[in-house]
Every structure is written in structure tokens, then in C-alpha cells.
TIRO-2110 file (N, C-alpha, C; in Angstrom, 1 decimal):
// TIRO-2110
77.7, 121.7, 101.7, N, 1, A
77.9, 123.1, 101.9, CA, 1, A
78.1, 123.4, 103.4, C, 1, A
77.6, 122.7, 103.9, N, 2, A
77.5, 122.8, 105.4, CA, 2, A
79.1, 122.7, 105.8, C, 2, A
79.7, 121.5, 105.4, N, 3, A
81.5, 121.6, 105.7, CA, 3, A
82.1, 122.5, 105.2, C, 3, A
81.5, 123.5, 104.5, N, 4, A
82.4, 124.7, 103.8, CA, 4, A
82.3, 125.6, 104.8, C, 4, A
81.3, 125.9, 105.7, N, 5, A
80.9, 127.0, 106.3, CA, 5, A
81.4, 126.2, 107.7, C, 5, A
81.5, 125.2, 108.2, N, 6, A
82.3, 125.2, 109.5, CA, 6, A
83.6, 125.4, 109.6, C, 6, A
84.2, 125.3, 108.5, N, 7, A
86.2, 125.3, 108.1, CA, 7, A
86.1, 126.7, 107.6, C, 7, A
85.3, 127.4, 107.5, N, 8, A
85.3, 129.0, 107.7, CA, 8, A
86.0, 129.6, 108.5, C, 8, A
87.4, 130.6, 107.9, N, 9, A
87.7, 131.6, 108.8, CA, 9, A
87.7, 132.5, 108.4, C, 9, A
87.5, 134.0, 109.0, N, 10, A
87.0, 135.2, 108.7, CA, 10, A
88.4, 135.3, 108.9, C, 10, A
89.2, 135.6, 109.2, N, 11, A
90.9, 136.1, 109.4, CA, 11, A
91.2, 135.5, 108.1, C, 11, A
91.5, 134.2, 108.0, N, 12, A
91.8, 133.6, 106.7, CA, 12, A
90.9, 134.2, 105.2, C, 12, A
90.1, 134.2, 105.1, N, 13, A
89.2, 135.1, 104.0, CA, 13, A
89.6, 136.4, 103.9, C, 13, A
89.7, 137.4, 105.2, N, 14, A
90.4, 139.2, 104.8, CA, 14, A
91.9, 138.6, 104.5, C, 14, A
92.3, 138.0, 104.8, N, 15, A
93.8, 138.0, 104.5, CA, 15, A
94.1, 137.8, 102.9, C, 15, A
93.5, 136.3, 102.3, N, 16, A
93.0, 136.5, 101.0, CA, 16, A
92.3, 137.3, 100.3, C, 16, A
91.7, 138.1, 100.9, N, 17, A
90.8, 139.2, 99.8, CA, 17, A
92.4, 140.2, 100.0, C, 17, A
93.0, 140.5, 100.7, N, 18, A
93.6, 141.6, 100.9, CA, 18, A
95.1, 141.0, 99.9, C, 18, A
95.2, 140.1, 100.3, N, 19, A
96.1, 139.4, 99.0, CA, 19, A
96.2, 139.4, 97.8, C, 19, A
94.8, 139.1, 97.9, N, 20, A
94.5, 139.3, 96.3, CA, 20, A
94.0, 141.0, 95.2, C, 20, A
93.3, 141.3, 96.3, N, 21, A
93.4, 143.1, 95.9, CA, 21, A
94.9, 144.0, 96.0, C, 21, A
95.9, 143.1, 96.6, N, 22, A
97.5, 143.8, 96.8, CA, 22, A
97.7, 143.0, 94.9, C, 22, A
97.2, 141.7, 95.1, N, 23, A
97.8, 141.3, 93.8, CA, 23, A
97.4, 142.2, 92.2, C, 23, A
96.2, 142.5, 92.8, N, 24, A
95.4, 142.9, 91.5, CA, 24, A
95.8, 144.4, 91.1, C, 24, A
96.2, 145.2, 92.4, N, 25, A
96.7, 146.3, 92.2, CA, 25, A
98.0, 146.4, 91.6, C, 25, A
99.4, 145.6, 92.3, N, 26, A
100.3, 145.5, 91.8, CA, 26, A
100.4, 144.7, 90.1, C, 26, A
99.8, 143.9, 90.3, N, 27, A
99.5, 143.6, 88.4, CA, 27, A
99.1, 144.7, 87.8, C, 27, A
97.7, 145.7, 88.1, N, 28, A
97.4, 147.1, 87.4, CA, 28, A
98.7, 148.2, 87.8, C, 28, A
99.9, 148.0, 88.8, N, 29, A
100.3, 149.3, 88.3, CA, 29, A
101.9, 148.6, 87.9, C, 29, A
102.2, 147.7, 88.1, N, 30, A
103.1, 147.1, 87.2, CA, 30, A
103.4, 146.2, 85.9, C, 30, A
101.8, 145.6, 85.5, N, 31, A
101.9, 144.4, 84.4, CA, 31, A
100.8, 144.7, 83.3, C, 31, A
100.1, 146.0, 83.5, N, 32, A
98.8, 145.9, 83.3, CA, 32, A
99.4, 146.7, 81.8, C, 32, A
100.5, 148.1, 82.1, N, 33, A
100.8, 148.8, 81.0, CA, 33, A
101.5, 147.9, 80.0, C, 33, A
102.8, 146.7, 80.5, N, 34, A
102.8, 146.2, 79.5, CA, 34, A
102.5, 145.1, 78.6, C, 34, A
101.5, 144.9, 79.6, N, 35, A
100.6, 143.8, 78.8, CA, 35, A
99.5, 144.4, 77.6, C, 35, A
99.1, 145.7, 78.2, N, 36, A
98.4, 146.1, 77.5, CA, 36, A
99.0, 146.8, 75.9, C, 36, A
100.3, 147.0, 76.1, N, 37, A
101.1, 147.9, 75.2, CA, 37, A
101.6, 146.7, 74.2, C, 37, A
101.6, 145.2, 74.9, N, 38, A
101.9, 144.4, 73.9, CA, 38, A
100.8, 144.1, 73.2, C, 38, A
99.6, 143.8, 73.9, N, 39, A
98.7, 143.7, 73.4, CA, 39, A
98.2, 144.6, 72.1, C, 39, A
98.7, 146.0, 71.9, N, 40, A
98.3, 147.1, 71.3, CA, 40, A
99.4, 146.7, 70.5, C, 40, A
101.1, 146.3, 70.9, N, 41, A
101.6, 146.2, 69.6, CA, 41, A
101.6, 144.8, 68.7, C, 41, A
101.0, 144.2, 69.1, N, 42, A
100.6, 143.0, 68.4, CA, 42, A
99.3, 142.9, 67.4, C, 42, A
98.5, 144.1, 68.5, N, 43, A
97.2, 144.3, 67.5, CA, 43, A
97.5, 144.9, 66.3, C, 43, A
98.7, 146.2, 66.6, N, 44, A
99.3, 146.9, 65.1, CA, 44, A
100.0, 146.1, 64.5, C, 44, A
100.3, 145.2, 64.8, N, 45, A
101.8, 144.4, 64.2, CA, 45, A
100.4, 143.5, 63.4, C, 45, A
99.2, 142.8, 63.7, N, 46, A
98.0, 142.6, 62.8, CA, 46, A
98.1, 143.2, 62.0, C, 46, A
97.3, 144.6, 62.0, N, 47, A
96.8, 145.4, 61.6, CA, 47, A
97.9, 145.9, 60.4, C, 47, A
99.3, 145.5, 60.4, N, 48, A
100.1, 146.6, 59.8, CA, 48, A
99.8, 145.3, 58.7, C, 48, A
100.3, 143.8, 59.1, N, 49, A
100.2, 142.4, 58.0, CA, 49, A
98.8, 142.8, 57.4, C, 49, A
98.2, 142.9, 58.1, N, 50, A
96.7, 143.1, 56.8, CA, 50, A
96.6, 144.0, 56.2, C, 50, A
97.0, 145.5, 56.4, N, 51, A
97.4, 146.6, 55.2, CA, 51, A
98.4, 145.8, 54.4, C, 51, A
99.7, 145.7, 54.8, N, 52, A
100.2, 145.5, 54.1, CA, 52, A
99.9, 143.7, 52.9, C, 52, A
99.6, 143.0, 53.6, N, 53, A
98.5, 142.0, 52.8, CA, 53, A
97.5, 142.5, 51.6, C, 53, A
96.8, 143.6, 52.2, N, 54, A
95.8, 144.3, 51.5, CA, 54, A
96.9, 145.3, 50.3, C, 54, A
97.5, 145.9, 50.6, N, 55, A
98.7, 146.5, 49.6, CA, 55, A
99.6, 145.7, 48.5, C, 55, A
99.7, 144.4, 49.5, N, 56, A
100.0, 143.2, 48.4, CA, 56, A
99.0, 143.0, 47.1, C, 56, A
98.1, 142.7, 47.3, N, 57, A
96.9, 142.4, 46.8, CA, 57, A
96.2, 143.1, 45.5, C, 57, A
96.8, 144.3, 46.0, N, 58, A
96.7, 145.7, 45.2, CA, 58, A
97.5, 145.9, 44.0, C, 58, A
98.7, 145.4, 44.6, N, 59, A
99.8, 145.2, 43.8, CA, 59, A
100.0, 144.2, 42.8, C, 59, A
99.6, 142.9, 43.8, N, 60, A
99.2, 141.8, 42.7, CA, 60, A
98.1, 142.0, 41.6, C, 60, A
97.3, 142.6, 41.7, N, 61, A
96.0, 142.9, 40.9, CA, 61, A
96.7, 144.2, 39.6, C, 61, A
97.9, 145.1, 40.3, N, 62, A
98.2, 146.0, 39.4, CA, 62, A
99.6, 145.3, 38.3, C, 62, A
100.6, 144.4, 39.1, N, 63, A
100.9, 143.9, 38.3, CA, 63, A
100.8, 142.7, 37.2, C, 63, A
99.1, 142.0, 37.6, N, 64, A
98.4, 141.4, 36.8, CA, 64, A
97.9, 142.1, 35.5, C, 64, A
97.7, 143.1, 35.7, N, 65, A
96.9, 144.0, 35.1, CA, 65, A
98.4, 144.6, 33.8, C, 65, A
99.5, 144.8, 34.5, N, 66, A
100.8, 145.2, 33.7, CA, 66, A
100.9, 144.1, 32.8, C, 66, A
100.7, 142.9, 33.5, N, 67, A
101.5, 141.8, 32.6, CA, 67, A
100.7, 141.5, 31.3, C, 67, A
99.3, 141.9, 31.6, N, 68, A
97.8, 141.3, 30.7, CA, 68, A
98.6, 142.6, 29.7, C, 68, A
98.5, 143.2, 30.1, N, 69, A
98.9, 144.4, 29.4, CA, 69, A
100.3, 144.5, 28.2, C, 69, A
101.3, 143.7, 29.2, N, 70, A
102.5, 143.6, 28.0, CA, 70, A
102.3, 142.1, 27.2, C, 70, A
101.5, 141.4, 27.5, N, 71, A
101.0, 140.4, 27.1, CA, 71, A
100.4, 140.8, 25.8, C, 71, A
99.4, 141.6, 26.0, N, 72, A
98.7, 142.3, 24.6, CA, 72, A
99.4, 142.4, 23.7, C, 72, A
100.6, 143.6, 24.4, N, 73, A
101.5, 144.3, 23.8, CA, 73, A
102.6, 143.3, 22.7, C, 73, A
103.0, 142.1, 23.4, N, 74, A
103.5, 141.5, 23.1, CA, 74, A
103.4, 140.4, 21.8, C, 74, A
101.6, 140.1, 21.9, N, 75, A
101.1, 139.7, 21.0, CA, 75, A
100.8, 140.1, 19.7, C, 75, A
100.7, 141.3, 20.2, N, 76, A
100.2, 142.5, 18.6, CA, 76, A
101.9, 142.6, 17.9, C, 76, A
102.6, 142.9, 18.4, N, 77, A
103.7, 142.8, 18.5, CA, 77, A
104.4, 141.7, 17.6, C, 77, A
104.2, 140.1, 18.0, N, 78, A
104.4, 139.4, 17.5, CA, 78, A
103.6, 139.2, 16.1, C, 78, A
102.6, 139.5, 16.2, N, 79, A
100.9, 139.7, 15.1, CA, 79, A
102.0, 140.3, 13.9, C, 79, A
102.7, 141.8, 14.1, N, 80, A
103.2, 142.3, 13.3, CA, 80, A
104.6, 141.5, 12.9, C, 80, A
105.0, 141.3, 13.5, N, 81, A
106.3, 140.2, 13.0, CA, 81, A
106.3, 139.3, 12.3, C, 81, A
104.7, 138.7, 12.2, N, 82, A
104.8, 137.5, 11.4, CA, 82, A
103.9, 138.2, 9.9, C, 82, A
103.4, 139.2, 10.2, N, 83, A
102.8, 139.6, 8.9, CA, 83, A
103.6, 140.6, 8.2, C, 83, A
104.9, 141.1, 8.8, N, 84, A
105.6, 141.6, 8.0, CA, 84, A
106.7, 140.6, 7.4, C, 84, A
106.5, 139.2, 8.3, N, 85, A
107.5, 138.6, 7.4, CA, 85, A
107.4, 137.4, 6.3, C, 85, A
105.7, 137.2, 6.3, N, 86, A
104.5, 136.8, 5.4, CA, 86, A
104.7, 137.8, 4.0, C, 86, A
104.8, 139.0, 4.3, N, 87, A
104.7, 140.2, 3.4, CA, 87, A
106.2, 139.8, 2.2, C, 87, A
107.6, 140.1, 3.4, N, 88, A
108.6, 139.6, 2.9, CA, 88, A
109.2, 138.4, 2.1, C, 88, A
108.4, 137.6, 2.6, N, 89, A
107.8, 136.3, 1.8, CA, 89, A
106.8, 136.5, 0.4, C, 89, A
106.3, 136.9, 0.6, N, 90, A
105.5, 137.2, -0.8, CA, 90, A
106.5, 137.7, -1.5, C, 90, A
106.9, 138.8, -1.3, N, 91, A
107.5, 139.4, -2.3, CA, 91, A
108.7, 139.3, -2.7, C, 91, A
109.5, 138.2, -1.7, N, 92, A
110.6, 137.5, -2.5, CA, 92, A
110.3, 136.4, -2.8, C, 92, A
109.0, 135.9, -2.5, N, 93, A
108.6, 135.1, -3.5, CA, 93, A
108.1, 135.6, -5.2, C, 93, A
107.8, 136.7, -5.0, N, 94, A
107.0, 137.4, -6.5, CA, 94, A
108.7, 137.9, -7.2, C, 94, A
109.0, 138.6, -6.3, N, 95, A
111.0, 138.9, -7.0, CA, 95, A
111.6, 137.5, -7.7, C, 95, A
111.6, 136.6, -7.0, N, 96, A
112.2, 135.1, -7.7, CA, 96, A
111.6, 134.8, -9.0, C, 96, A
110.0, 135.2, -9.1, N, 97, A
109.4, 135.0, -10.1, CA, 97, A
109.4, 135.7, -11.0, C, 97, A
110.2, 137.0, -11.2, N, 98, A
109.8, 137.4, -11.8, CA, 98, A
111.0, 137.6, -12.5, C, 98, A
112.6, 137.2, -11.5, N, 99, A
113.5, 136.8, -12.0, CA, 99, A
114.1, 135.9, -13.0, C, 99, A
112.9, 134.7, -12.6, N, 100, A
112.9, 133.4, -13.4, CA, 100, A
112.5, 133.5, -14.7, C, 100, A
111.1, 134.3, -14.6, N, 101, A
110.4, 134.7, -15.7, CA, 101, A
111.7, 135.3, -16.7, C, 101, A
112.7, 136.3, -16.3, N, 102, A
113.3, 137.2, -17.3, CA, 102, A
114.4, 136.6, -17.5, C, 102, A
114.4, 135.2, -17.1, N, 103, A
115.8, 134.5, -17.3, CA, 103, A
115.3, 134.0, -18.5, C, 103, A
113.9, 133.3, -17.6, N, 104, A
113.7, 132.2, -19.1, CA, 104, A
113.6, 133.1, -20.3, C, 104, A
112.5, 134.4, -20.4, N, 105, A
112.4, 134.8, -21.6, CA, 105, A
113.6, 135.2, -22.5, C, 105, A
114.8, 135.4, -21.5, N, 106, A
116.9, 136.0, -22.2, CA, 106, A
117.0, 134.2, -22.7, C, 106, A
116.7, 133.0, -21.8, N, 107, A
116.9, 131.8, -22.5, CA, 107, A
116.5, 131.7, -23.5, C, 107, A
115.0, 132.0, -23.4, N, 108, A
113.7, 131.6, -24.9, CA, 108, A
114.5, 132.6, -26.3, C, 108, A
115.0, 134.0, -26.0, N, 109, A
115.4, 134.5, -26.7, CA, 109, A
116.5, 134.1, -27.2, C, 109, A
117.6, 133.4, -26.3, N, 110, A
119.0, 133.4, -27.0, CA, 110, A
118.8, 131.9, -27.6, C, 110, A
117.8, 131.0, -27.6, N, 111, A
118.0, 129.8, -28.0, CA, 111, A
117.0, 130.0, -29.6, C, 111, A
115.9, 130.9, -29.5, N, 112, A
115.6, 131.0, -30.8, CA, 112, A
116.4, 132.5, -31.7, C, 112, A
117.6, 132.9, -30.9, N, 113, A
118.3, 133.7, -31.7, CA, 113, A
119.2, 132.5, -32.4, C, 113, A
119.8, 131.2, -31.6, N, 114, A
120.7, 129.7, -32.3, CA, 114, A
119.8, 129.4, -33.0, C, 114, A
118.5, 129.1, -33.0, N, 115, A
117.4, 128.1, -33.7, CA, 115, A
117.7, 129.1, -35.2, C, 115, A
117.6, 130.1, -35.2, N, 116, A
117.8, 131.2, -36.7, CA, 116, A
118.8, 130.8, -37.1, C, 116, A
120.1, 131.4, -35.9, N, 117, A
121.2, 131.2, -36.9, CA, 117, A
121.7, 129.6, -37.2, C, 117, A
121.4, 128.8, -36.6, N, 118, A
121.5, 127.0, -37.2, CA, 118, A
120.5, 127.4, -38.6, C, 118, A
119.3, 127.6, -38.2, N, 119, A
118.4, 127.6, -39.9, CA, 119, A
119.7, 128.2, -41.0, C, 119, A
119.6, 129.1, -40.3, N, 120, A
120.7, 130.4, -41.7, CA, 120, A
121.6, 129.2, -42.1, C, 120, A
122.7, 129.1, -41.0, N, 121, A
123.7, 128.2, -41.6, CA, 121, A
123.4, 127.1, -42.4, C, 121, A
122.4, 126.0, -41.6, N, 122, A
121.1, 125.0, -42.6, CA, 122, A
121.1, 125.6, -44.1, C, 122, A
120.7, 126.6, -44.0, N, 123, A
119.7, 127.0, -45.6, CA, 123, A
121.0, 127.1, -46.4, C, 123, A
122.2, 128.0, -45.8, N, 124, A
123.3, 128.2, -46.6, CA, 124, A
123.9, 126.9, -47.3, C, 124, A
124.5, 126.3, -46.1, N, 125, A
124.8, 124.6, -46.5, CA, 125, A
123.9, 124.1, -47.4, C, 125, A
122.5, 124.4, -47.5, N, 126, A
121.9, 123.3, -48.4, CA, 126, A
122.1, 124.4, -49.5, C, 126, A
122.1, 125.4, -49.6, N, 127, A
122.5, 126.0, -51.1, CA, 127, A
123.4, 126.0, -51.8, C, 127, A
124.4, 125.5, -50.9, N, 128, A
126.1, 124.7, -51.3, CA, 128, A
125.6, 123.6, -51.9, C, 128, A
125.1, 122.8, -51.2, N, 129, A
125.0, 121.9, -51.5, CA, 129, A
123.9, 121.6, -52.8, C, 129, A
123.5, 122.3, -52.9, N, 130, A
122.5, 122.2, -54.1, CA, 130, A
123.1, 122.5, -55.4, C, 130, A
124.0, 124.0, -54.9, N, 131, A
124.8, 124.2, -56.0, CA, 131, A
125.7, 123.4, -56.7, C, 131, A
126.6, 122.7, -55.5, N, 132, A
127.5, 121.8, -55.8, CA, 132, A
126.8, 120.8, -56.5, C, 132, A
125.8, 120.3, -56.1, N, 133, A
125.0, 119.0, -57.4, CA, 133, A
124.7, 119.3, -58.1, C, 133, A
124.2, 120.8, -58.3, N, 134, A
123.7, 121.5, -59.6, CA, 134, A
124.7, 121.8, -60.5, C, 134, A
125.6, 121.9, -60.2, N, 135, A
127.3, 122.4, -61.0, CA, 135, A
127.9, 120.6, -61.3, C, 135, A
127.7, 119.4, -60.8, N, 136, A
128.3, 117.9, -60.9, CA, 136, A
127.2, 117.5, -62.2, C, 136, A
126.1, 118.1, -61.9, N, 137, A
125.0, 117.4, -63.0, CA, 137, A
125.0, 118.0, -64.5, C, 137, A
125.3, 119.5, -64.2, N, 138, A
125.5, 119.9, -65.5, CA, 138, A
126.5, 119.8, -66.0, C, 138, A
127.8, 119.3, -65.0, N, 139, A
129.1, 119.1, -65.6, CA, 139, A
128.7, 117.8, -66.4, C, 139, A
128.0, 116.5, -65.6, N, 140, A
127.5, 115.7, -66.3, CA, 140, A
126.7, 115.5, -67.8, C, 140, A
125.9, 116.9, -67.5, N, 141, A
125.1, 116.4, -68.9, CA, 141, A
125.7, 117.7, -69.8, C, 141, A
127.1, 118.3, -69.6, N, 142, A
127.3, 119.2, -70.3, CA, 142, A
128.5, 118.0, -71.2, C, 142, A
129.1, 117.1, -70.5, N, 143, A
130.2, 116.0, -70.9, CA, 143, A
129.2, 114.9, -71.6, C, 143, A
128.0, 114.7, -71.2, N, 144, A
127.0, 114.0, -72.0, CA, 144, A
127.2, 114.5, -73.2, C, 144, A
126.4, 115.7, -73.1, N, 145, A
126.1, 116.6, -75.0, CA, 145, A
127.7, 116.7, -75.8, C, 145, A
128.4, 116.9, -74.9, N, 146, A
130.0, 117.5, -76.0, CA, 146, A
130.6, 116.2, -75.5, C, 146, A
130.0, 115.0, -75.5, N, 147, A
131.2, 113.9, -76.2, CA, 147, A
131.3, 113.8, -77.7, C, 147, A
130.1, 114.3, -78.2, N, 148, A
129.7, 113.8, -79.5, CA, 148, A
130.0, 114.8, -80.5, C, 148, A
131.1, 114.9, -81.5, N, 149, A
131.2, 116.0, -82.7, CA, 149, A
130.4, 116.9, -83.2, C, 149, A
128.8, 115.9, -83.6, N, 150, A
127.7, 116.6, -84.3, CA, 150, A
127.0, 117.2, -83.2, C, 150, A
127.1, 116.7, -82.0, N, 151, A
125.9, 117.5, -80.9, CA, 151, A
126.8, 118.6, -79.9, C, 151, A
128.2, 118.6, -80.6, N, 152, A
129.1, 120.1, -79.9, CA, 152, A
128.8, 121.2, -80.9, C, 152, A
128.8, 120.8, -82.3, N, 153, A
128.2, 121.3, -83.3, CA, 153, A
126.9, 122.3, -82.9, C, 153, A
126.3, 121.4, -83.3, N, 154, A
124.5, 121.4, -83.0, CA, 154, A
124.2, 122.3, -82.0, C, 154, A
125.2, 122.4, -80.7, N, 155, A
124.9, 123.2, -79.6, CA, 155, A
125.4, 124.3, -80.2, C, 155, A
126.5, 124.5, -80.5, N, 156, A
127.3, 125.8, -80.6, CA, 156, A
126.2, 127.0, -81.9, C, 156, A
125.4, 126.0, -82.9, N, 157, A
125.0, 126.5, -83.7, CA, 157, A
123.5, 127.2, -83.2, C, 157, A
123.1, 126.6, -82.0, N, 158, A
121.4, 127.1, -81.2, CA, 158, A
121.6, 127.9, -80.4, C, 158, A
123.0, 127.5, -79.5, N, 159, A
123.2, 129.1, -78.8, CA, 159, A
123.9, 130.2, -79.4, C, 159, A
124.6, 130.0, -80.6, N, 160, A
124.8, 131.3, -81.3, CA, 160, A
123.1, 132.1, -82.3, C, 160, A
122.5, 131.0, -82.3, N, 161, A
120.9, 131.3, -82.8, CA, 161, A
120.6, 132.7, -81.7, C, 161, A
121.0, 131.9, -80.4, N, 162, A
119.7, 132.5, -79.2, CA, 162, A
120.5, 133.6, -79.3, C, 162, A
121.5, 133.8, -79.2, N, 163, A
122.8, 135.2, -79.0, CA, 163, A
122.4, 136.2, -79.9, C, 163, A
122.1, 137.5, -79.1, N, 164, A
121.6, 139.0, -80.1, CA, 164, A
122.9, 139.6, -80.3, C, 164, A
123.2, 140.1, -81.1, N, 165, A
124.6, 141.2, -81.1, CA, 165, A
124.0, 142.3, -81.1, C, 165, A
124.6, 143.1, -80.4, N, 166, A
124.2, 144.2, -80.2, CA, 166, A
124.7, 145.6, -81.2, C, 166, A
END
């Protein structure tokens, strides 16, 4: 300490204080406003990113809240699409049935309206057919009885018996 205070000059010390209070003045009346003014606009130029940050935020939260929202919308939405086309389903599934149903019953009918008429024709044919053997057999035993003189006789004389005159 002691070599600080012999290399002491009082001339040299006012000259530096007076230096430095010219400097401190001249920085306060030329650097001071725009330092300070950047300072202020940088503080707002902050200030504006964190409102506006904060407005983000707000926004994110309100178009979270839109989306949850058409999301719902969207679901219920789809909810009804598939239950109206479940529905549609049913009932072109119950339509088919009930189409099939009226087919087969026109089939069931038109095949037992053939089943009749094959019987009919059946029953006819065999009454031809019955006739026709029944008309061969009596031709048979009517050529049997009248080969014979005395039994053409003999008939002619029982069916004129059975014969009423009126």
C-alpha cells in the first residue's frame, strides 16, 4: 500500500475524476436515452412474446377444446351412420325374407297345383286303362260264352228273362 501512496498524483487523480464525470455525463446525456429506450423496447418486445405466448396458449386450449368438440360431434355422428345402416341391414335383410318366403310359397303352390294335375291325368289314364282291360276281358268272356250254339241260346233266353216290357 505504501507504493500506491508514493506514485500518487493529485493532478493526475482530478484529471481522472474530471474525465470520468465528463465521461459519465456525456454517456447520461447522449447514450443513456438510448440505451434506456432499447432497453424498454426489448422489455416490450418480452413482454409483447409472453402475451402473445399467453394468447397462444389460450388459443391452443380453445382450439383443443373445438377439436374435443367436433370429435364428439363426429363420433355421434358416425354412432348414427352405422346404426342406421345396421337398421338398413335388417330390413333388407327381413325384405329378402320375406321375398323368399313368397316365392317359395307361389313355388309350393304351383308345384302342388302339377302334383293335382299329374294325379288328375294319373287317375284319368288309369280309368282308360282300366276301361280298356275291362272292355278286352269282357270281349274275352263275351267270345268265351257265344262260341257255343247252346250257351248263345241260354244267354239270350236269361237276359230276355231279366228284360221288363214296359
Amino acid at each position: 500500500m505504501e507504493q500506491l501512496l508514493e506514485n500518487f498524483s493529485l493532478d493526475l487523480f482530478v484529471k481522472q475524476t474530471i474525465l470520468f464525470l465528463l465521461l459519465i455525463f456525456l454517456m447520461v446525456k447522449f447514450a443513456w436515452k438510448p440505451i434506456m429506450s432499447a432497453l424498454n423496447e426489448r422489455e416490450e418486445g418480452i413482454q409483447g412474446a409472453l402475451d402473445a405466448a399467453e394468447n397462444a396458449k389460450k388459443e391452443m386450449a380453445s382450439l383443443q377444446a373445438d377439436n374435443e368438440k367436433l370429435l364428439k360431434e363426429a363420433r355421434a355422428e358416425r354412432e348414427a351412420m352405422l346404426k342406421e345402416a345396421r337398421e338398413m341391414k335388417t330390413k333388407m335383410i327381413d325384405d329378402a325374407k320375406v321375398e323368399a318366403k313368397d316365392a317359395a310359397d307361389k313355388m309350393v303352390a304351383q308345384a302342388q297345383a302339377a302334383i293335382e294335375a299329374e294325379r288328375k291325368s294319373a287317375i284319368a289314364d288309369l280309368k282308360g286303362q282300366v276301361a280298356a282291360l275291362s272292355v278286352e276281358i269282357a270281349e274275352k268272356v263275351v267270345k268265351n260264352e257265344l262260341s257255343d250254339k247252346e250257351k248263345q241260346l241260354g244267354l239270350v233266353d236269361k237276359m230276355l228273362g231279366q228284360a221288363t216290357l214296359n
